[in-house]
C-alpha positions as CSV (number, residue, x, y, z in Angstrom):
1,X,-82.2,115.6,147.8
2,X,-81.5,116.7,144.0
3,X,-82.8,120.5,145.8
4,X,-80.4,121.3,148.5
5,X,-77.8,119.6,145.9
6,X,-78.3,122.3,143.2
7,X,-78.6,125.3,145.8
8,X,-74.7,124.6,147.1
9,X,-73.6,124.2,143.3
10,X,-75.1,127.2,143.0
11,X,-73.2,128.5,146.2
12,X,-70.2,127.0,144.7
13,X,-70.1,128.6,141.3
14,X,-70.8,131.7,142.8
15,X,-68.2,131.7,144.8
16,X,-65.9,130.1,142.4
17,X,-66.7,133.6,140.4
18,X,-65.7,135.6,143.0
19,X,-62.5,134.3,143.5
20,X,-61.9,134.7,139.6
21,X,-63.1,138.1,140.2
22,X,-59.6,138.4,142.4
23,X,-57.6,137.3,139.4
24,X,-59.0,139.0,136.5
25,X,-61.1,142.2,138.0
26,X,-58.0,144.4,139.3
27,X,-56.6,147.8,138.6
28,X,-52.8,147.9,137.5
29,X,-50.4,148.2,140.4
30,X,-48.0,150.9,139.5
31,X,-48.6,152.8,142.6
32,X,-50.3,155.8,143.3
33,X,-49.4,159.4,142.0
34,X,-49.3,162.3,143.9
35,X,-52.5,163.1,142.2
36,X,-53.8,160.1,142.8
37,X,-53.0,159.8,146.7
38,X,-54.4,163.1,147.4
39,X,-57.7,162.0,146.0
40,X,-57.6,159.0,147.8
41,X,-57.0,160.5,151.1
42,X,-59.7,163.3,150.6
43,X,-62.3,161.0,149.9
44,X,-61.3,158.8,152.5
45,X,-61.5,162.1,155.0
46,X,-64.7,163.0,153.8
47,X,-65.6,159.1,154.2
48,X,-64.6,159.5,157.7
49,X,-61.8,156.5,157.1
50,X,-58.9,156.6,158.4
51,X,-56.5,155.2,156.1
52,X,-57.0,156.0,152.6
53,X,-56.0,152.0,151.4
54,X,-59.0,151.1,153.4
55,X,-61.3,152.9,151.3
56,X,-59.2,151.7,148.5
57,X,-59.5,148.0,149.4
58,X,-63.7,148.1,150.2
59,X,-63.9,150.0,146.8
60,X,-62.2,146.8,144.9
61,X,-63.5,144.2,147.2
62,X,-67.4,146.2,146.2
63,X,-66.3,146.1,142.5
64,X,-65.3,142.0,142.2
65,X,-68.6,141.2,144.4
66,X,-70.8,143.1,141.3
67,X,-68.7,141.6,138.9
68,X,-69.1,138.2,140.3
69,X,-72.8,138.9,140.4
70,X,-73.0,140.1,137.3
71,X,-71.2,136.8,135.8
72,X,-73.2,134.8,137.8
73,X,-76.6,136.0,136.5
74,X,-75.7,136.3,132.9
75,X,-74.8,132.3,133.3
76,X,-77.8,130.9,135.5
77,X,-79.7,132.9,132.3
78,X,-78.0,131.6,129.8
79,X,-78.5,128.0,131.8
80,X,-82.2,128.5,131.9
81,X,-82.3,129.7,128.6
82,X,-80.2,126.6,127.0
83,X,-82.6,124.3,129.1
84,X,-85.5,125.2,127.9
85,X,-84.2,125.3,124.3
């Protein structure tokens, strides 16, 4: 019982990171500059997406998850580690 237990805490905290990762993991929201929208839209041509905020949206959504993954393992590490201490 103590098994399937630990694997949804697990479950949980992970995706209790993730959704921290929405609060804490984002880029400043000035807007784009011209620059900065033309770049956007050429990658997202050469992506073959239509709408360059699309690409911009799977980019940041990619960038939380590793982030969120990242925190994840350096805790279940540091968990293992303080347990066998």
């Amino acid at each position: 019982m103590a098994i399937p237990v630990r694997r949804v805490l697990k479950v949980l905290v992970f995706i209790g990171l993730y959704l921290l990762s929405f609060r804490f993991v984002r880029p400043y929201d000035d807007g784009w500059t011209e620059s900065e929208m033309r770049a956007w839209i050429h990658a997202s041509e050469v992506l073959g997406i239509r709408d360059p905020e699309n690409l911009y949206i799977g980019l940041w959504l990619t960038i939380e998850l590793i982030a969120a993954v990242l925190a994840y393992v350096a805790i279940m590490k540091l968990w293992r580690w303080y347990r066998t201490k």
